[in-house]
PASEBA-1860 file (N, C-alpha, C; in nm, 3 decimals):
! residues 63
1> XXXXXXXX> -0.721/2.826/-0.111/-0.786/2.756/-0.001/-0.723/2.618/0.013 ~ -0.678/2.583/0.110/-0.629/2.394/0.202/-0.708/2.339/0.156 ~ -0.649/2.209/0.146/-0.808/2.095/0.116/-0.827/2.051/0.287 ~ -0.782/2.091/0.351/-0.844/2.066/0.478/-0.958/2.179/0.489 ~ -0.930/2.270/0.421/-1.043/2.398/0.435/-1.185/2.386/0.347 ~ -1.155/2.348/0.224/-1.235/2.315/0.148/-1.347/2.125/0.190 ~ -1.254/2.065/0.289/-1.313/1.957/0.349/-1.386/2.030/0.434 ~ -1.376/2.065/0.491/-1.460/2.152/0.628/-1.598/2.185/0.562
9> XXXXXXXX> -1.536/2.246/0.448/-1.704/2.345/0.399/-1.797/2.190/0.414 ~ -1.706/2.091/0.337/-1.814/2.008/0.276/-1.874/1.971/0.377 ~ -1.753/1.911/0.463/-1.838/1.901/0.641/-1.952/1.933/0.680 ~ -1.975/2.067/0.667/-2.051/2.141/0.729/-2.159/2.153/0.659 ~ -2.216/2.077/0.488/-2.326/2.056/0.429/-2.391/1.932/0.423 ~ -2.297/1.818/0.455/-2.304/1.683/0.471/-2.422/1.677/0.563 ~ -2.535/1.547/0.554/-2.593/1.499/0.663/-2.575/1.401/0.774 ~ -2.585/1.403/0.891/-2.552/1.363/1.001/-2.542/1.190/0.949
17> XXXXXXXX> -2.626/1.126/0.845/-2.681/0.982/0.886/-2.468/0.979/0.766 ~ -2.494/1.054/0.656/-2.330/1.052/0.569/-2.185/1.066/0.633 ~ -2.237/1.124/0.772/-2.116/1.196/0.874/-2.067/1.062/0.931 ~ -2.168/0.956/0.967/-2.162/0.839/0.990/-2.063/0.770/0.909 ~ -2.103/0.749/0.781/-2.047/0.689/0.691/-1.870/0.740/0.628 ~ -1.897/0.871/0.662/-1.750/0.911/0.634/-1.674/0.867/0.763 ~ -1.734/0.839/0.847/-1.636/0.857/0.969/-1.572/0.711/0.975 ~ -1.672/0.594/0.952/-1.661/0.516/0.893/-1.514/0.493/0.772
25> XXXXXXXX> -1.533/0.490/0.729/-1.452/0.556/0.586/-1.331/0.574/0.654 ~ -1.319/0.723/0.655/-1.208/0.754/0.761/-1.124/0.667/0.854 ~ -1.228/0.612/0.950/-1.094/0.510/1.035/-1.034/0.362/0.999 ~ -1.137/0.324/0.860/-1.107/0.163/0.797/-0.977/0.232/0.695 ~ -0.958/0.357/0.686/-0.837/0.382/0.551/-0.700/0.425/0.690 ~ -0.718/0.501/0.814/-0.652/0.506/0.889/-0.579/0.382/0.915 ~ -0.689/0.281/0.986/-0.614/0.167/1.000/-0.523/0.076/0.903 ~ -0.586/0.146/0.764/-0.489/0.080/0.687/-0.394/0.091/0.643
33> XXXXXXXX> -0.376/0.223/0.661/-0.238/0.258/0.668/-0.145/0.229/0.724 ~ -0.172/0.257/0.871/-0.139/0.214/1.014/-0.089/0.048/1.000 ~ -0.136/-0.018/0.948/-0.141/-0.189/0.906/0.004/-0.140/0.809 ~ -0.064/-0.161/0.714/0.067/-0.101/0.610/0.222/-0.052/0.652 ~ 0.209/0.054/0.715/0.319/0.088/0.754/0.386/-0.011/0.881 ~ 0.308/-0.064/0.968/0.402/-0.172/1.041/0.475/-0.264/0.956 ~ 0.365/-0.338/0.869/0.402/-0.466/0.817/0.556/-0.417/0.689 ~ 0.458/-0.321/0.628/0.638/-0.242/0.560/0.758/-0.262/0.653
41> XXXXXXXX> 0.789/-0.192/0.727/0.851/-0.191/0.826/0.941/-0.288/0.825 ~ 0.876/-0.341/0.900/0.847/-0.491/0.937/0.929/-0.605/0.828 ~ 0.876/-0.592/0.729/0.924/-0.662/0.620/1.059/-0.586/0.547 ~ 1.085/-0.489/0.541/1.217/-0.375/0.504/1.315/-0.423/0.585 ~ 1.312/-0.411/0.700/1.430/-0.462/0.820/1.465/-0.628/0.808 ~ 1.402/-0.738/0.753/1.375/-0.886/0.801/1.463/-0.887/0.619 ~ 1.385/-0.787/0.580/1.482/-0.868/0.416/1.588/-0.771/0.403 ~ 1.626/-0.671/0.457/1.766/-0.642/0.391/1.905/-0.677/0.385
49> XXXXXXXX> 1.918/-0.771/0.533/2.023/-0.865/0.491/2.043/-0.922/0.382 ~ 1.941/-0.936/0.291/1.948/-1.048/0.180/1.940/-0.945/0.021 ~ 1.911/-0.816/0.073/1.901/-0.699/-0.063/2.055/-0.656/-0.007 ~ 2.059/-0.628/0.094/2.208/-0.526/0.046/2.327/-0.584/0.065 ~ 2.343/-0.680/-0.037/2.476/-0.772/-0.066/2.563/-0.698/-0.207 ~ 2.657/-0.745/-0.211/2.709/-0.667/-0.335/2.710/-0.751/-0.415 ~ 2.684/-0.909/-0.382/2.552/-1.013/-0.522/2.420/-0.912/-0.606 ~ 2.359/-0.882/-0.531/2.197/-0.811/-0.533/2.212/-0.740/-0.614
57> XXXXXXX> 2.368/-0.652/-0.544/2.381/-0.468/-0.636/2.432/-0.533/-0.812 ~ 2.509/-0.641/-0.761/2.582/-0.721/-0.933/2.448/-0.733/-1.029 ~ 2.367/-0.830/-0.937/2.236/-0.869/-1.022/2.162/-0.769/-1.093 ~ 2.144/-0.623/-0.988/2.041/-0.515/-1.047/2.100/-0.447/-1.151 ~ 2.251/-0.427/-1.116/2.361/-0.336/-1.207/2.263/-0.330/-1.399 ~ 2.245/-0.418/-1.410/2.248/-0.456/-1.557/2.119/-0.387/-1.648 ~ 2.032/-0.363/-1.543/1.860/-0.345/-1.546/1.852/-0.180/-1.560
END
């Protein structure tokens, strides 16, 4: 059985006032991802001029 399948069951025993609260749940971890992955992004592109030097690769070589 999926854990999307096995989520469903639970779904479907949960009470309406908890359905709330997961849903809840659900879109504050969405968005944070969503957050996350821009600012990654975001920050990956702005610093790699400064990681992919063949200084950087000298420095890590050793580690």
């Amino acid at each position: 059985m999926s854990k999307r399948e096995l989520i469903t069951r639970e779904l479907d025993r949960m009470q309406e006032q908890d359905l709330d609260l997961l849903l809840a749940f659900l879109r504050s971890l969405k968005e944070a991802h969503g957050e996350t992955s821009v600012s990654t992004l975001a920050a990956e592109s702005s610093l790699a001029k400064d990681w992919l030097t063949p200084e950087e690769d000298a420095a890590w070589a050793r580690l």
